[in-house]
Structures are given as structure tokens and as C-alpha cells.
N, CA, C and O atoms as CSV, one atom per row, in Angstrom:
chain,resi,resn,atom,element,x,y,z
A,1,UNK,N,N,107.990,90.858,83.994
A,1,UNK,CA,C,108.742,91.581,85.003
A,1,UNK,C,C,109.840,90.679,85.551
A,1,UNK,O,O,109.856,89.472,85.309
A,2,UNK,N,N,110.882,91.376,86.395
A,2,UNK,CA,C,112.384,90.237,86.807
A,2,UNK,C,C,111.288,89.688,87.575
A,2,UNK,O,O,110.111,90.048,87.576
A,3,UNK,N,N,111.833,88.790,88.209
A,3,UNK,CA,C,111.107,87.812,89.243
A,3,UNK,C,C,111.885,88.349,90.334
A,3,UNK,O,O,111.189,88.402,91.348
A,4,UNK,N,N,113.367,88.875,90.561
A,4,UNK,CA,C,113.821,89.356,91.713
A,4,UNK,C,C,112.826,90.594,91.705
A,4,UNK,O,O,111.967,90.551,92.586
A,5,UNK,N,N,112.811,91.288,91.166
A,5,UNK,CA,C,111.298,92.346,91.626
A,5,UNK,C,C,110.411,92.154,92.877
A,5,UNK,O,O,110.273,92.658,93.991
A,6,UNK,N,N,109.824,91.062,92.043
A,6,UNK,CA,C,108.740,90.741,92.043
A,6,UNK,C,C,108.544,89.930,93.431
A,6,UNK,O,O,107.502,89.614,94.005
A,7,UNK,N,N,110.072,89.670,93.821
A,7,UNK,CA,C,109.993,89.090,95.830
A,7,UNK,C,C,110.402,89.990,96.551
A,7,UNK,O,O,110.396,89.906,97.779
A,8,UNK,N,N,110.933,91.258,95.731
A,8,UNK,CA,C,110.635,91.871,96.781
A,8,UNK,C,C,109.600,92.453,97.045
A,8,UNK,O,O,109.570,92.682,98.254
A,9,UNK,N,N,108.646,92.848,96.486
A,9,UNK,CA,C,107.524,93.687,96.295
A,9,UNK,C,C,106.616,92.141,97.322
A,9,UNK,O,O,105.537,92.450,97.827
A,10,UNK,N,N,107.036,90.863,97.513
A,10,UNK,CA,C,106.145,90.129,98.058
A,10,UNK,C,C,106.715,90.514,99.297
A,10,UNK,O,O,105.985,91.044,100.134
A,11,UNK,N,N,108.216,90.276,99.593
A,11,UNK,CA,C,108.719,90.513,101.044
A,11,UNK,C,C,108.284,91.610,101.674
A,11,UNK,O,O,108.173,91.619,102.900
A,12,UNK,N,N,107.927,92.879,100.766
A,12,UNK,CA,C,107.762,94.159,101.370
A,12,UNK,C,C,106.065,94.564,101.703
A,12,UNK,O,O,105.449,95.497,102.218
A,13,UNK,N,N,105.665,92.836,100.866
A,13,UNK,CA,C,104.329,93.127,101.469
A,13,UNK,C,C,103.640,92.437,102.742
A,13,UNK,O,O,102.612,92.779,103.327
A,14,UNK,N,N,104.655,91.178,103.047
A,14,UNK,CA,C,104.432,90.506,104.381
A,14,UNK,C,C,104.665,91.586,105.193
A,14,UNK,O,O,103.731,92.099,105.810
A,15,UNK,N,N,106.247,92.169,105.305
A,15,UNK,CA,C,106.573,92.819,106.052
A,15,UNK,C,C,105.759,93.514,106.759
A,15,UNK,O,O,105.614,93.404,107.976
A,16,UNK,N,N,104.917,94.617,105.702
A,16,UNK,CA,C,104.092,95.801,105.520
A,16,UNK,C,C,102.509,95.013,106.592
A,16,UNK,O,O,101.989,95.418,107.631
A,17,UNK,N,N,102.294,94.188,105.995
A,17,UNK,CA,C,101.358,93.481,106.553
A,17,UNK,C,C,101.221,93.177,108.133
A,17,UNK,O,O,100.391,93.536,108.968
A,18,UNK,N,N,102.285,92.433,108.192
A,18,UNK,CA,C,102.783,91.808,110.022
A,18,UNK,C,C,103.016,93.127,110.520
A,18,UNK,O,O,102.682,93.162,111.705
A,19,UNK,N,N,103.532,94.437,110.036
A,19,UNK,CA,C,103.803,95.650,111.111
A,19,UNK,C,C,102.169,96.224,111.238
A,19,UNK,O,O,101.864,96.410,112.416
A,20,UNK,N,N,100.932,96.575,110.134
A,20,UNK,CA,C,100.417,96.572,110.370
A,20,UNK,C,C,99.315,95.780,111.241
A,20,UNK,O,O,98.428,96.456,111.764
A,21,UNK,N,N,99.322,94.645,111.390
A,21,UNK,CA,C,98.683,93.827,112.061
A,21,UNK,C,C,98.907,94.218,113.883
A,21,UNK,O,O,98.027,94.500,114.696
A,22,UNK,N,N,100.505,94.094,114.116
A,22,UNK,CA,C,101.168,94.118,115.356
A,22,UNK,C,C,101.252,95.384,115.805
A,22,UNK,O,O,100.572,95.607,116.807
A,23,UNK,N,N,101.749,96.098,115.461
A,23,UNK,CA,C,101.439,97.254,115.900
A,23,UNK,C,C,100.461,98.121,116.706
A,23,UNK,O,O,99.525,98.545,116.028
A,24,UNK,N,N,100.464,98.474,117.975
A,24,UNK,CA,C,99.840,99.115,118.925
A,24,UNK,C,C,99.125,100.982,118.122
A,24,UNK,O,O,97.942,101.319,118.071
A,25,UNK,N,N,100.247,101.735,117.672
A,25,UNK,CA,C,99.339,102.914,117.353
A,25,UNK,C,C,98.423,102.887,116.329
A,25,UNK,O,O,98.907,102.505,115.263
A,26,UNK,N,N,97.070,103.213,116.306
A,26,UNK,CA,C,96.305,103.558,114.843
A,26,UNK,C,C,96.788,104.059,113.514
A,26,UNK,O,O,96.310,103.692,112.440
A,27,UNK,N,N,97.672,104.839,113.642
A,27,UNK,CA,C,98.489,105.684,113.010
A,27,UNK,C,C,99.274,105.458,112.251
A,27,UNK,O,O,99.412,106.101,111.211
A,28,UNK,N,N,100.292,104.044,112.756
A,28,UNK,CA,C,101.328,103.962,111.696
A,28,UNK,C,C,100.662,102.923,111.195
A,28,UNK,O,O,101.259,102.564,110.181
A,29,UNK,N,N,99.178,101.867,111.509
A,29,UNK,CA,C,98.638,100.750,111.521
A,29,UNK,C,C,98.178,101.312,109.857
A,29,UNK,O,O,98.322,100.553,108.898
A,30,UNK,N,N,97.637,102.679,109.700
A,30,UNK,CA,C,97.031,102.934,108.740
A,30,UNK,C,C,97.908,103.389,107.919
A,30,UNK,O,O,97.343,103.941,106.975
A,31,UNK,N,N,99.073,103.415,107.840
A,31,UNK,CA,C,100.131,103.883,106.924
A,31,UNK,C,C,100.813,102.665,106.728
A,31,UNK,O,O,101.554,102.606,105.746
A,32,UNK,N,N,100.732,101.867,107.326
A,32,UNK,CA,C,101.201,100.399,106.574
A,32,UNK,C,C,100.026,99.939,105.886
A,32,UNK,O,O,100.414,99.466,104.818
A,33,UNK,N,N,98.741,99.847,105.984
A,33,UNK,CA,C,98.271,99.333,105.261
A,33,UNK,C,C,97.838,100.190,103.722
A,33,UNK,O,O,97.308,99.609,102.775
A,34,UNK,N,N,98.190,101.652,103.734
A,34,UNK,CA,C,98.183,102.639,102.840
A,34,UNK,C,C,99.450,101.821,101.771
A,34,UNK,O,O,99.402,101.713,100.546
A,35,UNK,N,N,100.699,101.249,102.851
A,35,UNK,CA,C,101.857,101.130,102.387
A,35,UNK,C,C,101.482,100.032,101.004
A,35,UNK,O,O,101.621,100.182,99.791
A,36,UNK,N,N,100.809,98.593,102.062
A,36,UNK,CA,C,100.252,97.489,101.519
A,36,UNK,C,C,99.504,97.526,100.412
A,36,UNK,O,O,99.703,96.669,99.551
A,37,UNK,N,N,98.786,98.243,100.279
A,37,UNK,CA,C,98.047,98.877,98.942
A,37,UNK,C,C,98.769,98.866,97.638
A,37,UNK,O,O,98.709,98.246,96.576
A,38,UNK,N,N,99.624,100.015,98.285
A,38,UNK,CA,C,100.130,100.344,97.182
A,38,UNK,C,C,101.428,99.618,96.988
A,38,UNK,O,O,102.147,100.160,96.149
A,39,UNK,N,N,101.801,98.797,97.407
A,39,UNK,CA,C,102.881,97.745,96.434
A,39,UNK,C,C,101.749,96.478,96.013
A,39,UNK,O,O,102.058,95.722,95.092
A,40,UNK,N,N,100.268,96.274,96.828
A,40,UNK,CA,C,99.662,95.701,96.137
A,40,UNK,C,C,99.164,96.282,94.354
A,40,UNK,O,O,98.906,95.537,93.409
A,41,UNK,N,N,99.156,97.599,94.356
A,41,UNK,CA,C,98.730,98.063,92.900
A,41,UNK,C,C,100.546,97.843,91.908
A,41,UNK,O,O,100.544,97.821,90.678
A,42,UNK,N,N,101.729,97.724,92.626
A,42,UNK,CA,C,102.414,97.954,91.784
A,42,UNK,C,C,102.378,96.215,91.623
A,42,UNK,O,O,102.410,96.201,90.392
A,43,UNK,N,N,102.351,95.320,91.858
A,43,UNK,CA,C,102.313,94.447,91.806
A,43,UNK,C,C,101.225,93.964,90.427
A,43,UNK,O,O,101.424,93.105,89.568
A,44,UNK,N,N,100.087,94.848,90.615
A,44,UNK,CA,C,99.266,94.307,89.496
A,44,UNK,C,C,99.554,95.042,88.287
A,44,UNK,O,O,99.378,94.604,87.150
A,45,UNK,N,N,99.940,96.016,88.544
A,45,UNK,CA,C,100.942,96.788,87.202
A,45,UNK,C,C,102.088,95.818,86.882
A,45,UNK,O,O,102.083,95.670,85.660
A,46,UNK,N,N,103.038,95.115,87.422
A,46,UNK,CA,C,104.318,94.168,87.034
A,46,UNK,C,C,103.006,93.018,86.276
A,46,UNK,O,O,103.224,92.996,85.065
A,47,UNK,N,N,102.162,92.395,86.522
A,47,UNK,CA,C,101.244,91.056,86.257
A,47,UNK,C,C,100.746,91.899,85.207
A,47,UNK,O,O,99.712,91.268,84.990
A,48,UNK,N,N,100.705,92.937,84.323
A,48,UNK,CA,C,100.365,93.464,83.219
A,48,UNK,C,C,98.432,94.247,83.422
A,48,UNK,O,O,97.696,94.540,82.480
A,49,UNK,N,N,98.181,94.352,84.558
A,49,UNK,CA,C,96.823,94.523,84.960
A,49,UNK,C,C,96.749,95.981,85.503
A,49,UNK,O,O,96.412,96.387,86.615
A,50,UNK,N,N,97.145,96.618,84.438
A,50,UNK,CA,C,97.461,98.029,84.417
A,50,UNK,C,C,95.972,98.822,85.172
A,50,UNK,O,O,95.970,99.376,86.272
A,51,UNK,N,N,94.847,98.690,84.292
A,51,UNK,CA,C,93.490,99.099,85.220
A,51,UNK,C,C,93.278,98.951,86.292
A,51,UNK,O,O,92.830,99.943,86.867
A,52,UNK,N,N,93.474,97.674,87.125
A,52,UNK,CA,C,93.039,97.399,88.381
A,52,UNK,C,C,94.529,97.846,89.447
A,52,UNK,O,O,94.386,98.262,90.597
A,53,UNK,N,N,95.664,97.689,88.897
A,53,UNK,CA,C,97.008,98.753,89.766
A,53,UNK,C,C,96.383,100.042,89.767
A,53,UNK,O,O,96.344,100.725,90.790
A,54,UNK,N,N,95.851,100.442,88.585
A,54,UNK,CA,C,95.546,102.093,89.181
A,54,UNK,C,C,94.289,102.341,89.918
A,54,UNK,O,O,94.077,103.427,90.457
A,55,UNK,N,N,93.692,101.641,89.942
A,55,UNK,CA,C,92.010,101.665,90.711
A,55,UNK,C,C,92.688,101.224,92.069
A,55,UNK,O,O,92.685,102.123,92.910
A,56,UNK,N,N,93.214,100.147,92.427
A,56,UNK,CA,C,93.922,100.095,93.559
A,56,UNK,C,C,94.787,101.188,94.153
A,56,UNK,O,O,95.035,101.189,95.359
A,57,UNK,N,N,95.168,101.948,93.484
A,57,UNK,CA,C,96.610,103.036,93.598
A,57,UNK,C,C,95.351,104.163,94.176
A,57,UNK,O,O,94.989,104.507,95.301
A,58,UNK,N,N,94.975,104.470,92.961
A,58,UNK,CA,C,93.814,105.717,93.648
A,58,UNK,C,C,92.816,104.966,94.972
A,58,UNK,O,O,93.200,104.657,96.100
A,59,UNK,N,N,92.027,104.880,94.626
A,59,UNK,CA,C,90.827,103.666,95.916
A,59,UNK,C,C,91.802,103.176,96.992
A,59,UNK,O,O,91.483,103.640,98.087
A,60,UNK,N,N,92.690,102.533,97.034
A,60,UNK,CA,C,92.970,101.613,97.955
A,60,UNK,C,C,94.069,102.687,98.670
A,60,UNK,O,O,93.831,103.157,99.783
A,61,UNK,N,N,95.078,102.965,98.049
A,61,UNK,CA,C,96.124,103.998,98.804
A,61,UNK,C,C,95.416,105.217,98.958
A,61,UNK,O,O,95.512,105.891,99.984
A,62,UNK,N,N,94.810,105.488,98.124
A,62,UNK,CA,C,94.293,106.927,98.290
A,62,UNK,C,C,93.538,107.407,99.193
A,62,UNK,O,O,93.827,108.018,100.222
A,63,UNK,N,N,92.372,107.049,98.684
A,63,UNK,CA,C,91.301,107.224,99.412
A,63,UNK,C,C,90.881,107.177,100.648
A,63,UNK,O,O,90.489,107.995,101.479
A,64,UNK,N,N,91.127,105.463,100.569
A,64,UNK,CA,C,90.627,104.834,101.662
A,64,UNK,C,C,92.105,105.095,102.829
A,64,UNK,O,O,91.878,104.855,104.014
A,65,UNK,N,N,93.589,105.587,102.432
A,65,UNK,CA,C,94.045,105.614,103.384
A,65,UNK,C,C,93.857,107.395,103.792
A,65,UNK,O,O,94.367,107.995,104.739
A,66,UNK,N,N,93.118,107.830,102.913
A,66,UNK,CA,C,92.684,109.501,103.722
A,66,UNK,C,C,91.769,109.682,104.917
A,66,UNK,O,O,91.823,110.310,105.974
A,67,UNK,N,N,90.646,108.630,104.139
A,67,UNK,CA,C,89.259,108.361,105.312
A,67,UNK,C,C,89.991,107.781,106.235
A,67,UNK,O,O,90.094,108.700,107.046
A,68,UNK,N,N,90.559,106.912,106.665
A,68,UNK,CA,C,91.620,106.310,107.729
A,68,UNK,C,C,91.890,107.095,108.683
A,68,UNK,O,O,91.538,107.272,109.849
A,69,UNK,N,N,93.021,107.798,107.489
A,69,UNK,CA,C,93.660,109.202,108.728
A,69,UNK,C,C,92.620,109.886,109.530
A,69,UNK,O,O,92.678,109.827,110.758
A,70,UNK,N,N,91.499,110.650,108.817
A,70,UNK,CA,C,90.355,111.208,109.651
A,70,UNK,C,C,89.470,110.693,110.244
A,70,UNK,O,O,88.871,111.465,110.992
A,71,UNK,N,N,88.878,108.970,110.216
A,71,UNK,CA,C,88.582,108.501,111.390
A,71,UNK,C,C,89.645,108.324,112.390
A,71,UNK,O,O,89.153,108.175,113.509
A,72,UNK,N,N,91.157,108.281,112.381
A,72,UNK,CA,C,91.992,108.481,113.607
A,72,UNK,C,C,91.888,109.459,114.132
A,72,UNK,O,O,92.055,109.285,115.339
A,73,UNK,N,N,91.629,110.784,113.811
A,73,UNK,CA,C,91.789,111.761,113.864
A,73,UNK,C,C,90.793,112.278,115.029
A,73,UNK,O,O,90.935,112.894,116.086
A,74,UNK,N,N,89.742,111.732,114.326
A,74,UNK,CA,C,88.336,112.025,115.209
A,74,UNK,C,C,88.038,111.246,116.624
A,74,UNK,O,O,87.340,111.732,117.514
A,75,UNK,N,N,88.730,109.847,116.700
A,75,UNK,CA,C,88.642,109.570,117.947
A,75,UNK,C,C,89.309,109.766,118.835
A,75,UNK,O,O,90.333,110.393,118.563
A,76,UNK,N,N,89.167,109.480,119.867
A,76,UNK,CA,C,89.728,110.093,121.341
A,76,UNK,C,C,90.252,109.120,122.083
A,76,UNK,O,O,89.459,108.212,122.335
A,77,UNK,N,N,91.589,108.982,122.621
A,77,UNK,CA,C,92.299,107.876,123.361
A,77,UNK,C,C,91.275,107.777,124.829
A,77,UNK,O,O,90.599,108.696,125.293
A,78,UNK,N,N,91.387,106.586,125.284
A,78,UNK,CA,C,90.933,106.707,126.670
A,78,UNK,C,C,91.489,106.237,127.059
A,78,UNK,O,O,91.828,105.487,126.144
A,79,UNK,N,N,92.172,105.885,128.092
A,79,UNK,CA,C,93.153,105.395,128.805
A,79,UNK,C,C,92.676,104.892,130.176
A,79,UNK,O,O,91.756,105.283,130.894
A,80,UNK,N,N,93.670,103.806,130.338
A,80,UNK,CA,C,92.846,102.933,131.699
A,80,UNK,C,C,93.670,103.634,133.074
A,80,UNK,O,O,94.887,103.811,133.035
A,81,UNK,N,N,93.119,103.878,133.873
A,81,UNK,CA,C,93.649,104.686,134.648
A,81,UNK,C,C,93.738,103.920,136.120
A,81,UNK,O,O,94.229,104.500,137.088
């Protein structure tokens, strides 16, 4: 794969990373790390590791960022009053 690719797909995964980390809502916390996933699977697709990009792609973006959404979903803000 180019190697310019291949920094960005690293830059876009710090990035992806530090917004999820910092970030205050649940919400976009779990859509960056949905994000993170999945340039982590394209990443192992560029490294020629075609099986484990798509087990990551499905499982890691998929899945696990669906169950995400619906444990956000289900809890309830409480707020300090």
C-alpha cells in the first residue's frame, strides 16, 4: 500500500481516538470509536490481512457499534441539580 495512505489512516486514527476519549456526549463517543474500528479494519486490509479487516469491519464497526447505540439509548441522563 502508498505509505502516504497509510498516515493518514494513522492520523485519522489518533484523531478518531483523542475525540473519542474527550468528548463529553455518549453519542458521538460511540461513533468515533465505530469510526476507529473501522479505519482500524481498513488498515488491516492495506497490511494484506484481508480476514481479520473484515471480522473487524463486521464485529468491531458493526456490531459492537449497534449494541453501543442501544445501551445509550436505554440510559437515562441525570443531572446534578
Amino acid at each position: 500500500m502508498i505509505w502516504e495512505l497509510e498516515l493518514v489512516i494513522y492520523i485519522f486514527l489518533a484523531l478518531s481516538a483523542i475525540v473519542a476519549l474527550e468528548v463529553k456526549d455518549l453519542l458521538v463517543a460511540v461513533v468515533m470509536m465505530t469510526i476507529f474500528s473501522f479505519l482500524m479494519a481498513l488498515l488491516f486490509v492495506a497490511m494484506g490481512a484481508i480476514d481479520v479487516g473484515f471480522t473487524e469491519a463486521v464485529i468491531g464497526a458493526g456490531v459492537t457499534g449497534i449494541l453501543f447505540v442501544v445501551v445509550v439509548y436505554q440510559t437515562s441522563r441525570k443531572s446534578k441539580d
